[in-house]
C-alpha positions as CSV (number, residue, x, y, z in Angstrom):
1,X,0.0,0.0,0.0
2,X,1.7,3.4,-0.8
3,X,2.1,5.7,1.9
4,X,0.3,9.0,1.5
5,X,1.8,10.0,4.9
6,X,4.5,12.9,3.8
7,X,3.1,14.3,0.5
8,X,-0.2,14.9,-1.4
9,X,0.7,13.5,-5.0
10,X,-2.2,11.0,-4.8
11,X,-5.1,13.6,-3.6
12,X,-7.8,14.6,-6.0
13,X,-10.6,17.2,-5.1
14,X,-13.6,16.6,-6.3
15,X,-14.8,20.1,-6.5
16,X,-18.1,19.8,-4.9
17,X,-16.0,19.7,-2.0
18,X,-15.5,23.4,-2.6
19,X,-18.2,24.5,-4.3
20,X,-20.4,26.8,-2.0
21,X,-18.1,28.4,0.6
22,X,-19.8,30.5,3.5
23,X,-23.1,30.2,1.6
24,X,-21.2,31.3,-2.1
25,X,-20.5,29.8,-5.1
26,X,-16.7,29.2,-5.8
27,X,-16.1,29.6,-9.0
28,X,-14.2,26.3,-10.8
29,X,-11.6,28.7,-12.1
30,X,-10.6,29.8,-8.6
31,X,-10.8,26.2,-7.3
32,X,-8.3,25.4,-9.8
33,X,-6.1,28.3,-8.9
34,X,-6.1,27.2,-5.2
35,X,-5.4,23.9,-6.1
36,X,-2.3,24.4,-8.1
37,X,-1.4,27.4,-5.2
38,X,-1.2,24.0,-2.9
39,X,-0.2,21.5,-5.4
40,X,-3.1,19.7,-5.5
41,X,-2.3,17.5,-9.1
42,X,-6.0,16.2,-9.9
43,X,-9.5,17.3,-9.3
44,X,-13.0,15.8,-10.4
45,X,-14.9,18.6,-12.0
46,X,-18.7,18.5,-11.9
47,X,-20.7,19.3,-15.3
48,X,-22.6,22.6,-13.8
49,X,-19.4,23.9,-12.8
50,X,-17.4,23.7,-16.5
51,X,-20.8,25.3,-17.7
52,X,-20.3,28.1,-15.9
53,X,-17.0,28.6,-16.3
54,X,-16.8,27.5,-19.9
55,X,-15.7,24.1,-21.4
56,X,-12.5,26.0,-23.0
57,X,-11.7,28.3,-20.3
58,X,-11.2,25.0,-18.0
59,X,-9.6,23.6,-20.4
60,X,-7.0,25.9,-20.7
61,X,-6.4,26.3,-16.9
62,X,-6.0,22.8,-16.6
63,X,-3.2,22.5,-18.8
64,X,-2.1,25.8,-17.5
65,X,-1.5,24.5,-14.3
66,X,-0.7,20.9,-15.1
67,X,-3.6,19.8,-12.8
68,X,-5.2,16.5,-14.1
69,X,-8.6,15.0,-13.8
70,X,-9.0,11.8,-11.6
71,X,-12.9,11.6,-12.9
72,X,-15.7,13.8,-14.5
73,X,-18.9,14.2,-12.6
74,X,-21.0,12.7,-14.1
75,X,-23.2,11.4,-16.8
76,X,-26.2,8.7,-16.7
77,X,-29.6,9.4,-15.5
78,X,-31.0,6.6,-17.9
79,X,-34.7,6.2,-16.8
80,X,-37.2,7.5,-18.8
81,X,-40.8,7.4,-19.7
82,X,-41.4,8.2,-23.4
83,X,-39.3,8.6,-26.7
84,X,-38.6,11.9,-26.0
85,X,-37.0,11.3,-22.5
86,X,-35.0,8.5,-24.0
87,X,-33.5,11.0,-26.3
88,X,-33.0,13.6,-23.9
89,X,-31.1,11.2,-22.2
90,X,-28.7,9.9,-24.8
91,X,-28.2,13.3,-26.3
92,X,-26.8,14.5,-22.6
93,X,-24.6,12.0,-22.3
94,X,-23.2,12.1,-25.5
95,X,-22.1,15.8,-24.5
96,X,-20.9,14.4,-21.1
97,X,-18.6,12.4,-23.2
98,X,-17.5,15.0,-25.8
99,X,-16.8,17.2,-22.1
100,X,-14.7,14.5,-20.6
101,X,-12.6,14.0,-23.7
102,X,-12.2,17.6,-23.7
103,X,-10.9,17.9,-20.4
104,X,-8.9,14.6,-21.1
105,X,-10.7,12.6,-17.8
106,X,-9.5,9.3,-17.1
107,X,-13.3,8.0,-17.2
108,X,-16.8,10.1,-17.2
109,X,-18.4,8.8,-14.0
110,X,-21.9,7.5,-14.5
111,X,-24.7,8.2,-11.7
112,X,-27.5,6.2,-12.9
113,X,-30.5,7.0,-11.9
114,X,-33.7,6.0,-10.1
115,X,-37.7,6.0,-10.5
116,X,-38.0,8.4,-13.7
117,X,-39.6,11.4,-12.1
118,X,-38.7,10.6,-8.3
119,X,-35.3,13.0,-8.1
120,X,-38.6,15.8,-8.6
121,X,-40.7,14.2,-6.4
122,X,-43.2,13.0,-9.1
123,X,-42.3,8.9,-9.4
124,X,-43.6,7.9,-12.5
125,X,-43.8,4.1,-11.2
126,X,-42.7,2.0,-8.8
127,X,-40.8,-0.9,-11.1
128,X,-37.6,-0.6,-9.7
129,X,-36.8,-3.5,-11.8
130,X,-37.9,-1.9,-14.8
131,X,-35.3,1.1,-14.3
132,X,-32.4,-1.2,-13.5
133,X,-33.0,-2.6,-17.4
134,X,-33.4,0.6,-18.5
135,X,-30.1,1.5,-16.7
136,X,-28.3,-1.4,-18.3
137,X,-29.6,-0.2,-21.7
138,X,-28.9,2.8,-21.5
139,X,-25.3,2.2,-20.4
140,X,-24.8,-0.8,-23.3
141,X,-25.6,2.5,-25.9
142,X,-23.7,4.6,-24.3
143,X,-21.1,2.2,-24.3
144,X,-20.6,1.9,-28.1
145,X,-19.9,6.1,-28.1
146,X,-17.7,6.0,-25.3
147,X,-15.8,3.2,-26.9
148,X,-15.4,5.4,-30.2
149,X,-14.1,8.2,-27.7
150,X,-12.0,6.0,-26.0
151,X,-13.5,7.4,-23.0
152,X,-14.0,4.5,-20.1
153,X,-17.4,4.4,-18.6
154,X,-17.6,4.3,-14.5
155,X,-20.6,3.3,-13.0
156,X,-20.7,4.3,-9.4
157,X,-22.9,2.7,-7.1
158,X,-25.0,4.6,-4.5
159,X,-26.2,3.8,-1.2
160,X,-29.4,2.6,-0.7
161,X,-31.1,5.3,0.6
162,X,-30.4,6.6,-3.1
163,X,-32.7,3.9,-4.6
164,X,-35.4,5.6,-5.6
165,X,-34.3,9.0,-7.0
166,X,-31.0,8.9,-7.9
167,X,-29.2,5.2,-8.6
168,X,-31.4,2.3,-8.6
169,X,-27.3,0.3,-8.7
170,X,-26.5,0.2,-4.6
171,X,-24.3,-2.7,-4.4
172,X,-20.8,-3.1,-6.3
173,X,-21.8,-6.8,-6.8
174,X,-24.9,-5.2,-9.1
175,X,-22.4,-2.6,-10.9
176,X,-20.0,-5.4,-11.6
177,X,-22.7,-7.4,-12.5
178,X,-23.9,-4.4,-15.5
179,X,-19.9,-4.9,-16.4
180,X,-19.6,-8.6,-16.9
181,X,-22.7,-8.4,-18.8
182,X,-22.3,-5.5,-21.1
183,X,-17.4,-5.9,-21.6
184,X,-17.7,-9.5,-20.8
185,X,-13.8,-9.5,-22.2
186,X,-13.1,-6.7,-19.6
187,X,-11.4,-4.1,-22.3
188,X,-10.8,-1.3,-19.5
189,X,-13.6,0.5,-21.4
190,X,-16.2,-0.6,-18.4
191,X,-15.8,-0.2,-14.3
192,X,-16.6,0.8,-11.2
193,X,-16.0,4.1,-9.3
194,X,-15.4,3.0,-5.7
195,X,-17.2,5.9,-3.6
196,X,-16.5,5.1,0.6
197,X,-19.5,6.8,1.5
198,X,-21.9,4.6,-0.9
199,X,-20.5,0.9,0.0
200,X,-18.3,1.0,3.3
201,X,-21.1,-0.7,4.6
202,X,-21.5,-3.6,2.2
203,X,-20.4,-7.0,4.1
204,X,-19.5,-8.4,0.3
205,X,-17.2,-5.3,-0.3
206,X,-13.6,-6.7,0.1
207,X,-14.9,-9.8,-2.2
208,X,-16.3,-8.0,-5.1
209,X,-13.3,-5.3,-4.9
210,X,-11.5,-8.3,-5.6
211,X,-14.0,-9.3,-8.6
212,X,-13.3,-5.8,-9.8
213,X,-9.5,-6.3,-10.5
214,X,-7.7,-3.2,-11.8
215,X,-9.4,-3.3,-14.8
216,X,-12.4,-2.5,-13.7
217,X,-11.1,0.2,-10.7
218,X,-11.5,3.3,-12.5
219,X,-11.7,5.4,-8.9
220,X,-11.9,5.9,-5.7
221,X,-14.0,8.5,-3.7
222,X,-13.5,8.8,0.1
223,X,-14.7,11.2,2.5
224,X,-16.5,9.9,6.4
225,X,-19.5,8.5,7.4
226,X,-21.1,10.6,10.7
227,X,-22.8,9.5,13.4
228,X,-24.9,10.7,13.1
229,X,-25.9,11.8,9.9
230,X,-28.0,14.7,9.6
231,X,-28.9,14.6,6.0
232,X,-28.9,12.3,3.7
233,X,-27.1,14.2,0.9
234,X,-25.4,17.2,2.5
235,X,-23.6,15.7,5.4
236,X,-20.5,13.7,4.4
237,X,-17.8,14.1,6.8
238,X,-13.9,14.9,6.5
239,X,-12.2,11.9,6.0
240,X,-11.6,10.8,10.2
241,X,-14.3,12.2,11.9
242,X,-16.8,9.5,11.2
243,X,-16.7,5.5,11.4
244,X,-14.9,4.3,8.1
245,X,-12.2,2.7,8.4
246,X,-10.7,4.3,5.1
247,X,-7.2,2.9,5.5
248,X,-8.5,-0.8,4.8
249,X,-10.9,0.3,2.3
250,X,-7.8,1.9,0.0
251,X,-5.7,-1.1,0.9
252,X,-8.1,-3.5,-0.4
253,X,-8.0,-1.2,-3.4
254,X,-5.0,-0.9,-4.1
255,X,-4.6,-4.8,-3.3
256,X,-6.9,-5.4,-7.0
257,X,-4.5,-3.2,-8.6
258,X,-5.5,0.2,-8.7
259,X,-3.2,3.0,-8.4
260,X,-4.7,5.8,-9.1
261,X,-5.9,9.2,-7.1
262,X,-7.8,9.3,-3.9
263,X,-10.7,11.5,-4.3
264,X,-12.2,13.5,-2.1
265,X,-15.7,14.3,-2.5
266,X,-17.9,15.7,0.5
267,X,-21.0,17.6,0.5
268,X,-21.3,19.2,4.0
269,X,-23.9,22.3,3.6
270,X,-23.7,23.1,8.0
271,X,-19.8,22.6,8.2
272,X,-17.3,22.1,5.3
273,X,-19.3,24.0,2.9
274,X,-19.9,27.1,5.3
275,X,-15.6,27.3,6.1
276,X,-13.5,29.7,3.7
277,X,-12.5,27.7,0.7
278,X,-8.3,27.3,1.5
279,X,-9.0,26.4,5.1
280,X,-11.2,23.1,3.5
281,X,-8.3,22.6,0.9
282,X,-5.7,22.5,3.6
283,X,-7.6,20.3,5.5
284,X,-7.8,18.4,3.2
285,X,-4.6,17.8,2.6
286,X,-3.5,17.2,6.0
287,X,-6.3,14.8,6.7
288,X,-5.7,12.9,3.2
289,X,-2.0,12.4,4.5
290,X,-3.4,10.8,8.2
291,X,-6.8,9.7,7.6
292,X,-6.4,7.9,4.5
């Protein structure tokens, strides 16, 4: 296992780490700035983000800096009800895809999706079943263009309590599973991003890292699980101030193979997100070095 303990080569940010400091939007272009200030070498940009700061502009900043992307957030979102939502669907992540390669990513990270219609609060159906074919549909398709792009496709399950709205995939077993069935030959062009706050808790996790193999780690996400949580989507902790044991999760990682960045990715609207931006960064850093 590498030892992360006297430098920070191996940290990503994922910036929605950074995004809303003291209640404001940091823009990507100064994320990128403090990054290279503290030489930070990767981030995982989010799609709203290089829309607002502009595909090119981030582009260029990137290579100005020499700062490379461990992951782009995100594409997927496969359910649908009708034609038109189908096609709304593969027409997004075709540009997800054409962003990625334009940023040169190492994969374009794939949130699935749930019920269509639940994210809004509308469920159009309960056939949770029915969206997980969907789902492996709609990644198959995608598949062929990302294979043209020579853009690898990582599907990233979510924790349960994500079911219904926003990845109907909760298990790495069931991602893995989408794999095997869709790059049986496993061509690197298919796998997994490893998120610690999604499958910490699976009892089957060590296993079916092991299933994965490095050709199917495409990345690792870590941040801490609270006790408690507060909310389900904006209270991820710094990496050692909750209960994962993040150390054995990377080592069983890195075990299969993969040796790649560890990204951090927290959403933390009552603390991390309400702290000046560099102060996060920093903390980052020094907890990345300790904690992980």
């Amino acid at each position: 296992m590498r030892d992360f303990s006297t430098d920070h080569r191996w940290l990503s940010i994922n910036t929605a780490t950074v995004r809303r400091q003291r209640g404001l939007d940091w823009g990507l272009l100064d994320i990128l700035d403090a990054c290279a200030a503290r030489g930070i070498r990767a981030v995982a940009p989010w799609r709203d983000q290089v829309a607002a700061a502009g595909l090119q502009n981030v582009a260029q900043r990137l290579l100005a800096h020499g700062i490379e992307l461990s992951g782009y957030c995100r594409g997927g979102m496969f359910t649908y009800t009708d034609a038109a939502g189908l096609q709304a669907v593969r027409d997004d992540n075709r540009r997800a895809l054409d962003e990625a390669c334009t940023l040169g990513a190492p994969c374009l990270v794939l949130v699935v999706g749930g019920l269509p219609g639940a994210l809004a609060g509308k469920p159009a159906h309960k056939d949770i079943a029915g969206a997980r074919e969907q789902v492996t549909e709609g990644i198959g398709a995608l598949l062929q263009d990302a294979r043209e792009r020579g853009m690898p496709l990582a599907i990233e399950p979510l924790h349960p309590m994500y079911a219904a709205d926003r990845a109907c995939i909760n298990t790495l077993s069931q991602a893995l599973d989408v794999c095997d069935a869709l790059d049986p030959t496993r061509s690197g062009a298919l796998g997994v991003a490893v998120d610690a706050y999604h499958v910490w808790w699976d009892p089957q996790l060590q296993a079916q890292i092991e299933r994965a193999g490095r050709e199917r780690l495409l990345a690792l996400h870590v941040c801490d699980w609270l006790t408690p949580t507060t909310d389900l989507l904006e209270d991820r902790g710094m990496m050692g101030d909750g209960v994962i044991d993040l150390p054995q999760l990377r080592g069983w990682v890195e075990d299969a193979g993969f040796a790649g960045y560890s990204e951090v990715e927290i959403f933390s609207r009552a603390n991390w997100w309400q702290r000046e931006g560099g102060e996060v960064l920093d903390t980052c850093i020094e907890r990345h070095r300790r904690c992980v």
